[in-house]
PLY file of the C-alpha trace (Angstrom):
ply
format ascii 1.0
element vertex 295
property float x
property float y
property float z
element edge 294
property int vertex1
property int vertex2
end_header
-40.73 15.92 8.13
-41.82 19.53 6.37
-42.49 22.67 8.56
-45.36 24.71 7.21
-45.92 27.91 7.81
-49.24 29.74 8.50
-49.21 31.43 5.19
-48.71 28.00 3.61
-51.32 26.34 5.46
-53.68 29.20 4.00
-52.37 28.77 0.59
-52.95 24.60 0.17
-56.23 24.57 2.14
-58.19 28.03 0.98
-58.77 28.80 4.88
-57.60 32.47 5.86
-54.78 32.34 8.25
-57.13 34.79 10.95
-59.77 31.58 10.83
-57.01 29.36 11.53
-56.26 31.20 14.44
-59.77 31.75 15.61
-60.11 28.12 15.20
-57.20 26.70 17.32
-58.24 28.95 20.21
-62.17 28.44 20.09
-61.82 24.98 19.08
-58.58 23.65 19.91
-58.15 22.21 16.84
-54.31 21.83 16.15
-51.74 23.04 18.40
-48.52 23.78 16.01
-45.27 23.99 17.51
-43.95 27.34 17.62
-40.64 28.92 16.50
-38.41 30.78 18.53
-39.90 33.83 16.83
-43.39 32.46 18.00
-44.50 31.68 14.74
-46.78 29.25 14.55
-44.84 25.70 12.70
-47.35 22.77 11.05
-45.80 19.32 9.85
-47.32 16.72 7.97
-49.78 15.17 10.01
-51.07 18.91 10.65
-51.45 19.65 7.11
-53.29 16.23 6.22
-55.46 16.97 8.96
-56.70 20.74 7.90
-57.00 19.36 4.47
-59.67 17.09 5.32
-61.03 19.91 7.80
-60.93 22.39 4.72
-62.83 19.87 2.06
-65.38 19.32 4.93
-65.63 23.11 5.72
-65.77 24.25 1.95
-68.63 22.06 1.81
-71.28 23.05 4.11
-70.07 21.54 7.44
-69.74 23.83 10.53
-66.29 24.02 11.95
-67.80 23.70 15.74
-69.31 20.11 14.62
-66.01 19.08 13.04
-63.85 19.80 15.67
-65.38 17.26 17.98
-65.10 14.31 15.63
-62.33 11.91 15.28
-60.02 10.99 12.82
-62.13 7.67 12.04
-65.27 10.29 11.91
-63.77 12.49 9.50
-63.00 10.19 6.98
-66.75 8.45 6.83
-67.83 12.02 6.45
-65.70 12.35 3.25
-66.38 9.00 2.27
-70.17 10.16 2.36
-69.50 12.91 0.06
-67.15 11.72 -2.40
-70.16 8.63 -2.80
-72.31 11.59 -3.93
-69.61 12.42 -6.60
-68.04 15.24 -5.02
-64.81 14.00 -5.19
-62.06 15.60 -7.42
-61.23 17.84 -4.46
-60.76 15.32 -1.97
-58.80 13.00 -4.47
-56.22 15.66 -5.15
-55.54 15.98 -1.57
-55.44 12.63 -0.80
-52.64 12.22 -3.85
-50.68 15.43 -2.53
-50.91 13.85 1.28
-49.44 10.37 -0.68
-46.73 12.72 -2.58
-45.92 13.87 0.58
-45.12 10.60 2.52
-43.52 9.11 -0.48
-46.48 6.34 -0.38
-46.24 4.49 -3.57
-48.93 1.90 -2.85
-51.48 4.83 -1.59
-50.48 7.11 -4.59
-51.02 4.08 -7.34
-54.38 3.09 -5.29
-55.57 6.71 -5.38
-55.05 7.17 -8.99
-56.56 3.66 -9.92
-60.23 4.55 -7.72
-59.70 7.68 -9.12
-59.84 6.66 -13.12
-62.19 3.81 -12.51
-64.40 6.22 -10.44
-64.25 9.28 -13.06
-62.40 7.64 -16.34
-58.99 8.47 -17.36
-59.49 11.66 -19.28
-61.31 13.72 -16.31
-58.70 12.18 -13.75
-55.85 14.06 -15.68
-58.09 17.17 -15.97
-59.98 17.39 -12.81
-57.51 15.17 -10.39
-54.26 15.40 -11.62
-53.43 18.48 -12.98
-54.63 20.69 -9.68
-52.48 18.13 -7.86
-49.52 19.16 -10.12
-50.71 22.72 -9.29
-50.59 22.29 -5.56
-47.50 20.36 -5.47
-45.83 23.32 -7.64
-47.23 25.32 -4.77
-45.38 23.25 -2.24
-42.56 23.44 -4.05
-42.39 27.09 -4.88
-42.59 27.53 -1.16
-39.59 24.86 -0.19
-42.12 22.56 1.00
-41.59 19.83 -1.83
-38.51 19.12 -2.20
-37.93 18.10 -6.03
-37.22 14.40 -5.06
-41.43 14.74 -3.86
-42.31 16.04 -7.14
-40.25 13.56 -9.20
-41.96 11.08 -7.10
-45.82 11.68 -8.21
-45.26 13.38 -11.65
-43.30 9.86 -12.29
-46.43 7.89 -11.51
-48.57 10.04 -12.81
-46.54 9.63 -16.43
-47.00 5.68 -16.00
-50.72 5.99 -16.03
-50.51 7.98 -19.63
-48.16 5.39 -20.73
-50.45 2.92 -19.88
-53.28 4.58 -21.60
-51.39 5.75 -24.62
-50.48 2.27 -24.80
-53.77 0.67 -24.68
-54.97 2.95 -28.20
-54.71 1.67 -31.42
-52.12 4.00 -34.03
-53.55 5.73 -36.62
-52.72 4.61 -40.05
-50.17 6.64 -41.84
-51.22 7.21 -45.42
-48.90 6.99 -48.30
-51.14 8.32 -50.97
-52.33 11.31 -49.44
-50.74 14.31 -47.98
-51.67 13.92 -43.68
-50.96 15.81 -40.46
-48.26 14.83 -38.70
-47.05 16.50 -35.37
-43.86 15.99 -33.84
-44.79 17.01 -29.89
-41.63 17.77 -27.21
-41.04 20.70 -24.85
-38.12 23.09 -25.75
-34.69 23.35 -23.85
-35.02 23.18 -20.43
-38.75 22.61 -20.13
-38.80 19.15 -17.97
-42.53 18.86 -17.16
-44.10 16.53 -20.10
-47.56 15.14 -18.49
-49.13 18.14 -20.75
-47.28 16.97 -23.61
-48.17 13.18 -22.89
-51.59 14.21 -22.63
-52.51 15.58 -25.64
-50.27 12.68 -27.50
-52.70 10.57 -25.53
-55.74 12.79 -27.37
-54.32 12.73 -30.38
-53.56 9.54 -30.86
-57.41 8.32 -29.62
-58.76 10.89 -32.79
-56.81 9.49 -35.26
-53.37 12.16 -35.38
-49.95 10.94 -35.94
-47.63 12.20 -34.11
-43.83 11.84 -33.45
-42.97 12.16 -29.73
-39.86 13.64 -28.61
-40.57 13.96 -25.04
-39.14 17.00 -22.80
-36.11 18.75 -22.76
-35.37 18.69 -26.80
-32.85 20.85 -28.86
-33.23 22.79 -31.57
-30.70 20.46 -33.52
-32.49 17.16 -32.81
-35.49 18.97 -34.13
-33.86 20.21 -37.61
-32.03 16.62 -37.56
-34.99 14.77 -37.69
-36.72 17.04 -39.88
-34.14 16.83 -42.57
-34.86 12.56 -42.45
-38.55 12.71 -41.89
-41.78 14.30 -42.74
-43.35 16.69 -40.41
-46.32 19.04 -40.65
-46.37 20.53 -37.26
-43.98 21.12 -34.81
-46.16 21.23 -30.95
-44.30 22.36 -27.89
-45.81 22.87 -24.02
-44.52 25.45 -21.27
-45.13 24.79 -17.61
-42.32 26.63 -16.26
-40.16 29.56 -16.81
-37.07 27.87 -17.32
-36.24 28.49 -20.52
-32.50 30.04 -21.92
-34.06 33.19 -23.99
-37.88 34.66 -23.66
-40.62 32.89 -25.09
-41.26 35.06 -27.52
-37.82 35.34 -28.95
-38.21 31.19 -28.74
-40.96 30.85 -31.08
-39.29 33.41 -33.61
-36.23 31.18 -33.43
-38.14 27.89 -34.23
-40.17 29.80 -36.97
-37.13 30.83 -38.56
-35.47 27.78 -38.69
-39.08 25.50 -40.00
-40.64 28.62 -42.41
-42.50 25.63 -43.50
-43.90 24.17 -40.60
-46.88 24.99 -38.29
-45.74 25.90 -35.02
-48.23 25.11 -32.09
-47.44 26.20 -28.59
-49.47 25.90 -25.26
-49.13 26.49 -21.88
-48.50 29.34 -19.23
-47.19 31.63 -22.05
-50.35 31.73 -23.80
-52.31 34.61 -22.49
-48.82 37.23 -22.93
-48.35 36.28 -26.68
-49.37 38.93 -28.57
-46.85 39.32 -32.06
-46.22 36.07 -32.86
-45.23 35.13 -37.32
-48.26 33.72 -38.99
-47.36 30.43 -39.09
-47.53 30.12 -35.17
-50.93 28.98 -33.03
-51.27 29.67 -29.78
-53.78 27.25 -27.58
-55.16 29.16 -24.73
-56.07 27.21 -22.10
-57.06 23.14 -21.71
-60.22 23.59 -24.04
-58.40 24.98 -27.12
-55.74 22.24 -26.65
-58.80 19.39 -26.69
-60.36 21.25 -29.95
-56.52 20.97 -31.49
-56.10 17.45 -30.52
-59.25 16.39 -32.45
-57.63 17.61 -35.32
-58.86 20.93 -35.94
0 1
1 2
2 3
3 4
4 5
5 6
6 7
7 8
8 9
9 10
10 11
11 12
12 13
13 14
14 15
15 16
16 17
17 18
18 19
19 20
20 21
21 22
22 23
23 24
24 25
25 26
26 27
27 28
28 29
29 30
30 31
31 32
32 33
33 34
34 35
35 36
36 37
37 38
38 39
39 40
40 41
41 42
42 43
43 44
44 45
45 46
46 47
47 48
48 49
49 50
50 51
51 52
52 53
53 54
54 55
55 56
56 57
57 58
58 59
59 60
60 61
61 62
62 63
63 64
64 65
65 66
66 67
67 68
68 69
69 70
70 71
71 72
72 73
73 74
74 75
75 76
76 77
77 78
78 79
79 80
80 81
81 82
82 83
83 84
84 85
85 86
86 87
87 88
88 89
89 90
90 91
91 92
92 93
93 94
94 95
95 96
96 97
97 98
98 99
99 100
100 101
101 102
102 103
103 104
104 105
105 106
106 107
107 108
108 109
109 110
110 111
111 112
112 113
113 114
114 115
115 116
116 117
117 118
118 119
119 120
120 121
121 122
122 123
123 124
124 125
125 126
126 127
127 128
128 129
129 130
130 131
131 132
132 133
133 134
134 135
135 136
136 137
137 138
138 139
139 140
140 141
141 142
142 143
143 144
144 145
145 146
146 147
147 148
148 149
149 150
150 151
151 152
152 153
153 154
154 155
155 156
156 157
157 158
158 159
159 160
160 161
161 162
162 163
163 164
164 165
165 166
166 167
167 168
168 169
169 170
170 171
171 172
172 173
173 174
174 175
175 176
176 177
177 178
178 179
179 180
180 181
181 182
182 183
183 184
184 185
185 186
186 187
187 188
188 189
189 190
190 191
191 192
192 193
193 194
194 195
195 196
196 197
197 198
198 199
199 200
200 201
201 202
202 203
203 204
204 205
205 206
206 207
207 208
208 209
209 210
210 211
211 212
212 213
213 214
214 215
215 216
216 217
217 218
218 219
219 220
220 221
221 222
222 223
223 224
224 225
225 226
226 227
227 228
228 229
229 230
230 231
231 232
232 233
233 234
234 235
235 236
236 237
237 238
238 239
239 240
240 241
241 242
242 243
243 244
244 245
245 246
246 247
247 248
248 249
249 250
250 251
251 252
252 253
253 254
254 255
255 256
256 257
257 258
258 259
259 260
260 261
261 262
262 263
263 264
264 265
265 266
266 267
267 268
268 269
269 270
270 271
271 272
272 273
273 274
274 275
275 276
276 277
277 278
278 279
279 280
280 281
281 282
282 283
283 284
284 285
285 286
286 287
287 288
288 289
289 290
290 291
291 292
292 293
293 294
């Protein structure tokens, strides 16, 4: 069972930690256990709970008129709205109260209404990757363990399998010179759905690529190099986890492939600023779409 603190109730639910307050004496809604410090202490249940409250509150309803309705209530209320399409929000909370509670069969289910409701490409951008974001809040915070975030980044993963999968590879042309990316994430980068994604896009416009996957070495990189062809070398950063600073990464791998173009997304993006010629930065989830249509 997690403990969740005040601050981290405000954090995964967008409702000021003064309404919160307000709220459980006006309304009774909640009554956290308290520490021996008398700071208020939330567990699961009372975190599922305020994140239906919050979806409900950030969308018009009055918190007086919630507070009297029961679980059962609460839910036909959300069902009503996410009919109307207003859904993403509600999905990701549903999948981070699944992550949670380690519920594989509610996790999978979630995911599969989800793509059939909104296709696959929007569930990754709309669903799944501000779920990734609020787990990485949870964990940041020690309310995820990593065993949690293994958990729904693994089925998460699946689904791109699947999808990746279900395309047809582009043709590889002998006569012709052609683009041809070889995608991982560097040393110490584990986090690949990014990376799985745009293999997924590329693939569906017709770009070859060679996937390494996550945590790849410099030496597998100039190893397969030496045996292969290879145009572009694409790499993702979620996290800061990396031996040496980014920028003194990307000078390394430019160095060592002078003639290869180096692509890198991610967190990093917006600090770049001297990077060698033959590097591209992708800013944000638009410029990676525009790349992965091969431009």
């Amino acid at each position: 069972m997690n403990a969740f603190t005040i601050r981290d109730i405000e954090n995964l639910c967008g409702i000021k930690a003064h309404t919160l307050r307000i709220w459980e004496q006006r309304y009774q809604l909640l009554c956290p256990k308290r520490k021996a410090s008398n700071h208020r202490i939330y567990d699961n249940n009372d975190l599922k709970c305020l994140l239906r409250i919050s979806f409900l509150y950030h969308h018009g309803h009055k918190i007086s008129t919630l507070a009297r309705l029961n679980e059962k209530e609460i839910s036909r209320l959300i069902l009503s709205l996410t009919r109307e399409g207003d859904s993403a929000e509600i999905f990701v909370n549903q999948l981070t109260e699944a992550a949670i509670d380690f519920d594989q069969e509610m996790f999978d289910r979630i995911l599969h209404n989800v793509i059939l409701h909104m296709g696959f490409e929007k569930t990754i951008t709309q669903v799944a990757y501000p779920f990734l974001e609020k787990i990485g809040l949870l964990w940041l915070t020690g309310n995820v363990v990593p065993a949690q975030e293994h958990f729904a980044t693994a089925l998460i993963t699946k689904k791109i399998h699947v999808a990746i999968n279900g395309l047809t590879d582009p043709p590889l042309s002998k006569e012709q010179p052609q683009k041809i990316i070889l995608l991982y994430t560097p040393k110490g980068e584990y986090h690949e759905i990014p990376l799985l994604y745009m293999r997924y896009l590329m693939k569906k416009n017709g770009v070859f690529t060679v996937y390494f996957g996550k945590d790849t070495g410099l030496g597998e990189l100039e190893y397969y190099c030496r045996q292969k062809p290879v145009t572009h070398l694409y790499f993702h950063l979620v996290t800061h986890l990396l031996r040496c600073e980014p920028e003194e990464y990307i000078k390394k791998i430019a160095g060592a492939f002078p003639d290869k173009h180096i692509v890198v997304s991610g967190w990093l993006g917006d600090n770049l600023r001297n990077v060698p010629p033959q590097v591209r930065v992708l800013k944000g989830l638009e410029e990676m779409q525009f790349f992965a249509m091969g431009k």
